[in-house]
Structure formats: C-alpha cells, structure tokens
N, C-alpha and C positions, 0 to 999 in steps of 0.2 A: 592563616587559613580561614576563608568562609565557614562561618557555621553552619550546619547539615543541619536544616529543618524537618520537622514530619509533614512538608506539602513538598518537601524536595525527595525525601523518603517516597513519598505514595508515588509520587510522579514516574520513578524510577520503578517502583514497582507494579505500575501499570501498565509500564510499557515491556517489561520480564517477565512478569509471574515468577519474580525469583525470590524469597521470603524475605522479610521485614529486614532482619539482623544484616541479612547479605548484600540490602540493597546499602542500606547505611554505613557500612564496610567499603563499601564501591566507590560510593560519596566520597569518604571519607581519604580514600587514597588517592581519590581522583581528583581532590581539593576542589570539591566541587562541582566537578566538570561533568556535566551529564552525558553527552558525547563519550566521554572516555570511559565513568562508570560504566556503561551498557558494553563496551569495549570491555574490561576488566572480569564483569561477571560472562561474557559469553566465554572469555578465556578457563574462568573455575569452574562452572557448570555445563558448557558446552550448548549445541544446538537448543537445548530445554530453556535456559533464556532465551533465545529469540522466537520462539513461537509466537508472542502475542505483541511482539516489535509493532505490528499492522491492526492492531486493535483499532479498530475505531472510537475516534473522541469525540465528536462533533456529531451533530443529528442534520438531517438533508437529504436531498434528494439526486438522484441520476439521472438522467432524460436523453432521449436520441432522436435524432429525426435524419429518416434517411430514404433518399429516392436516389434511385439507378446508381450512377457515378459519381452523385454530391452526397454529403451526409454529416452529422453534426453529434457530437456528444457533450453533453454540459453538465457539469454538480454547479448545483447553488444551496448555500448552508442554509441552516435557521437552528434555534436553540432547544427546541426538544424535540421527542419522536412526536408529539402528540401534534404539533405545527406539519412534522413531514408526512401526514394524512390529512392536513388540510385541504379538500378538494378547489380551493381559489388558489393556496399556495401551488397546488400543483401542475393547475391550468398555467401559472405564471411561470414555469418550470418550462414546461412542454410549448408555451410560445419562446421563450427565448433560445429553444431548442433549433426550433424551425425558424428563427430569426438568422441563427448562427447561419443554419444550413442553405438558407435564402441569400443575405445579404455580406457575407462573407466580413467583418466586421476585425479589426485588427489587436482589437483586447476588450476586457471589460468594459472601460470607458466608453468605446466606441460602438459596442452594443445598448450598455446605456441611454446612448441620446437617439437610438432607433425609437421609430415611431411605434407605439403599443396602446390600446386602450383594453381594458378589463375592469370588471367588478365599477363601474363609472369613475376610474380612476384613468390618466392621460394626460400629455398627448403622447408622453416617450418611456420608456421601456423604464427608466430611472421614476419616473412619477408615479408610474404603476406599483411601483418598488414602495418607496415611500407610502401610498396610499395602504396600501397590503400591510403595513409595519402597523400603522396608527389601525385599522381596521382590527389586526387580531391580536396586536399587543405585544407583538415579537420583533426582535431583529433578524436581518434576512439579506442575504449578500452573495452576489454571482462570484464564485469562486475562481472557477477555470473552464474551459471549453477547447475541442479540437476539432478541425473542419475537415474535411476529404473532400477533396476535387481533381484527384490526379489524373484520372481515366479508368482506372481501374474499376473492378467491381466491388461493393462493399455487404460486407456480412456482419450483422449486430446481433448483441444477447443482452437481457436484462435478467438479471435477478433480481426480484422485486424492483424496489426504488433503490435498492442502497451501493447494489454493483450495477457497473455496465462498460461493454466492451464492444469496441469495431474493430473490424479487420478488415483491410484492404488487402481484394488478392486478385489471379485469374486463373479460371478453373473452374471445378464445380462449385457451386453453389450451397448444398449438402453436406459437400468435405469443409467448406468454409465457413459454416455455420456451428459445427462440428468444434472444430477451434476456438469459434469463439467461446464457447460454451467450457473448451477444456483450458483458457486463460482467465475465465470466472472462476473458476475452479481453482487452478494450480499457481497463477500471481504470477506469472516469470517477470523477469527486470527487463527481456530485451528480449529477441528474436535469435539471436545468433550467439554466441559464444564470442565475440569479435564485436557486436553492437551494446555489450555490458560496459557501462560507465565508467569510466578508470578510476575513477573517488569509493566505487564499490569495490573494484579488482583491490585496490590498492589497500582497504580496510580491512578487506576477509585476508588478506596477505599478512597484514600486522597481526590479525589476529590467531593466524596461525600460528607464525613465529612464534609468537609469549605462548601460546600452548604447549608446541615442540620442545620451547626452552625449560615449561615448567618440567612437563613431563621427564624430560631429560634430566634435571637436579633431582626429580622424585627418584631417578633411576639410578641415580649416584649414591644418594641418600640410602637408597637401600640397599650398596652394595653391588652392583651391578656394572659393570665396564662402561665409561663414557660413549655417548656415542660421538662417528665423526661429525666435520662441518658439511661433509657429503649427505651425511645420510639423513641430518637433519634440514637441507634443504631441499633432497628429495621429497623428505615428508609434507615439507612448506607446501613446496608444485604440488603434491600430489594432493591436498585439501584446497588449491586455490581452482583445481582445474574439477576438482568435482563438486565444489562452489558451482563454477561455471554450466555444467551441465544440469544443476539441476534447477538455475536459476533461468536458462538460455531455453526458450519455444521449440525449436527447434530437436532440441538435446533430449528435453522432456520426454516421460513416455507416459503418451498417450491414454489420456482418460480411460479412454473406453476399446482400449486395447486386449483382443482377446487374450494373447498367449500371457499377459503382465511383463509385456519387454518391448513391444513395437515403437519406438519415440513419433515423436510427432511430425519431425520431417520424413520418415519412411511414411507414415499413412499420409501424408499428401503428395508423395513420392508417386504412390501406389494410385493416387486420384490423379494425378495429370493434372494437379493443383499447386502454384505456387503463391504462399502469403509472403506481400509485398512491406506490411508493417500493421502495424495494431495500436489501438489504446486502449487502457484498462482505467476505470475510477473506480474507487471503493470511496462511498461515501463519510468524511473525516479523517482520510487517510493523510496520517503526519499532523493532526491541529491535535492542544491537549483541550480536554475539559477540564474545568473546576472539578476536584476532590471533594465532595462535602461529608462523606460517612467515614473518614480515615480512623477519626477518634474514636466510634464506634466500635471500628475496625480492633484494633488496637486493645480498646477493653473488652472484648469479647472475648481475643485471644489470651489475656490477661487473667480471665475470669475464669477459661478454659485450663490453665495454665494451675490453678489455682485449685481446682477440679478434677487434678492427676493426682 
C-alpha cells in the first residue's frame, strides 16, 4: 500500500472539510486513491463532506463578451489573487474574451496565435501572454472558453471576476438573466434531470449503495430486522433521483422564489421563457493549489489539543 502523506491528508481535506483523522482513515482504506477517499468519507459523514468539493484552488479570472446572438465566456488562471487584480492582466482577459466571441477560434491554441497587441507586447494573443509573464512575474494560462452562436438570445452574470455564467434562451430577457444569476448562485451540473453526466449519475449511485448497506449492518447490529433487497434499493433511486433534482436547473427551486417552492422551470414556465443551455465557470474550479500552512495546521491543533 502507498504511504498516506500529510500533502495527501491536506489535499483530501481541502477538498471535504472532513477533519484531519477522517481524512487519513479515507486514504488509508482507499489505498491511496483520492477519488475513492472523497467516495468513502461522503458515505460516513454524508452531504457535510461535500460541501467544499468546489472550493477553489487556483486564483484567475472570468470574463464574457457578449452582443445579441454571439457571446463568449473565458477563465484564464494566474497564481495569486493579487495578479487577478492586475489591471493589464485583466485587460488581457477581457481581449481574449472578445477574441473568442469575434473570431470563433477552435481551442486554446488557436486562440493563441490570434492577433493581440497590449502593454507593447505582440503581434499574437500568445506573445501578449508571454510578455505579461516576464512584465509582472507571474505564470498565466488560458484555461478554457465557450462560444454562443446558435440563434438564440444570450443572458450573462458576473460575480466579480471569480464566477461567471451565460445562458442561452428565448423569451424574456429579465426572466433569463434572472437564471443566470440563480446558476451563480445554486451550481447545477446540467439543465435537466436527463442532461446529468452519467459518471455523476453513476457515483452518487455507488455512493448511495455503501450508505444504504452501512446503515443497514448498523440496523442489524443493533438488533433490528434486516432490511429487504427491495427496500434497500428503493432507498438507492430514492437518493439518486433527489441527487438529481437538486443538481438539475430545471428541478432547482428558484432563487428568488416567493412561496420557497417555485423550481426554476415553473418561473420560466410562467415567463414564456425557455433556456436552451448555460455555462457556469467558477474561477479554479477542480485545479489543486500547493498546501503550504498544513504543518502549521497541524501544530496548532496539537497545541490546542494540549490545552484541554
């Protein structure tokens, strides 16, 4: 078995918020496996490990550029907050926004060799890159980008730099901005209960199971009649599917929902508004950073510990 380190410990528990002992336990069953650790602790503590799953690790920026029926959404990293307030980094942001949204460009690369000049760095979007590196001392890398050109109308939101969201809809424009604002907010995976990733379906599925099955040996354990293989696979569906709604746009209810029950396909039900699809970037979303205060960490709690 791999030996469980304390940068493999922190790792795991930056991505949980599940304590030190538990994460190392995880590890440790998991032989390793960080994947499955986060699997293993969501089955013994339940939802409360995965709350900070979406943590951001990475510092960067969001940027959109959007006119009538085209529109552009783009993260590009850099390695601290104090670069993602740089105002040339962020000019550099906000052109390759409206690059995307202009020139329709088929990945990174190909944005890269578009033409850019800024800060007297040129002639292509990649020299600008480079120039801006040596200029503030940072690394700095177009991450990912998504273009809109369907026909449709498009609705965008920003949260600062660090979220940002488009929807593509037809309908009002109010009710579709509306949305977007309640997908800054709520994170869904997919639009529809049916447009959820099946490597998602399929994980919150397992992880049901190992729940159902603990809880079921805890029920034996303490005396309590087995349950059937019916009733425990009703439980399974019945956690995969409210998985689903609460993961799915549609299902969601509604931000700013008076009664606290409307979902979000009734209020655009109710607008004569239908969203056609969306993207959401939360700036770092899935990269890890370097742990550097773990040890810290560690003897404080120790200190603490020491202090009871």
């Amino acid at each position: 078995m791999p030996a469980i380190t304390a940068s493999m410990v922190a790792e795991l528990r930056a991505k949980t918020d599940a304590p030190m002992m538990e994460c190392k336990k995880a590890l440790t069953e998991a032989d390793g496996d960080m994947g499955r650790a986060e699997e293993i602790l969501r089955v013994k503590l339940g939802n409360k490990a995965g709350k900070a799953a979406a943590r951001v690790t990475a510092e960067g920026v969001i940027a959109a550029s959007v006119s009538g029926s085209t529109g552009a959404l783009i993260e590009v990293n850099c390695e601290t907050d104090f670069v993602s307030k740089n105002e040339s980094f962020l000019a550099f942001v906000k052109s390759c926004a409206d690059l995307v949204a202009a020139s329709n460009p088929a990945d990174a690369a190909a944005l890269s060799a578009l033409p850019l000049s800024q800060d007297g760095f040129g002639p292509t979007v990649e020299d600008v890159r480079k120039g801006l590196i040596g200029k503030i001392g940072e690394n700095m890398s177009i991450r990912r980008f998504k273009r809109y050109a369907g026909g449709g109308q498009l609705a965008h939101y920003l949260h600062g730099t660090r979220i940002g969201v488009v929807v593509e809809f037809d309908g009002d424009a109010v009710a579709a901005k509306d949305v977007a604002m309640h997908v800054a907010a709520m994170k869904p995976a997919a639009l529809s209960s049916a447009d959820v990733p099946a490597e998602l379906v399929a994980k919150e599925r397992k992880i049901a199971a190992e729940k159902a099955a603990e809880d079921a040996a805890a029920a034996v354990a303490a005396g309590k009649a087995p349950q059937s293989a019916e009733i425990v696979a009703k439980r399974v569906e019945g956690s995969v599917q409210k998985y689903l709604k609460e993961v799915s746009l549609l299902d969601q209810v509604f931000v700013k929902a008076a009664d606290g029950k409307q979902t979000v396909g009734q209020y655009l039900k109710g607008a004569g508004t239908t969203v056609r699809g969306f993207t959401l970037y939360v700036v770092g979303e899935g990269i890890e950073k370097k742990v550097d205060d773990f040890a810290a960490e560690v003897a404080a709690q120790v200190a603490a510990a020491k202090g009871q």
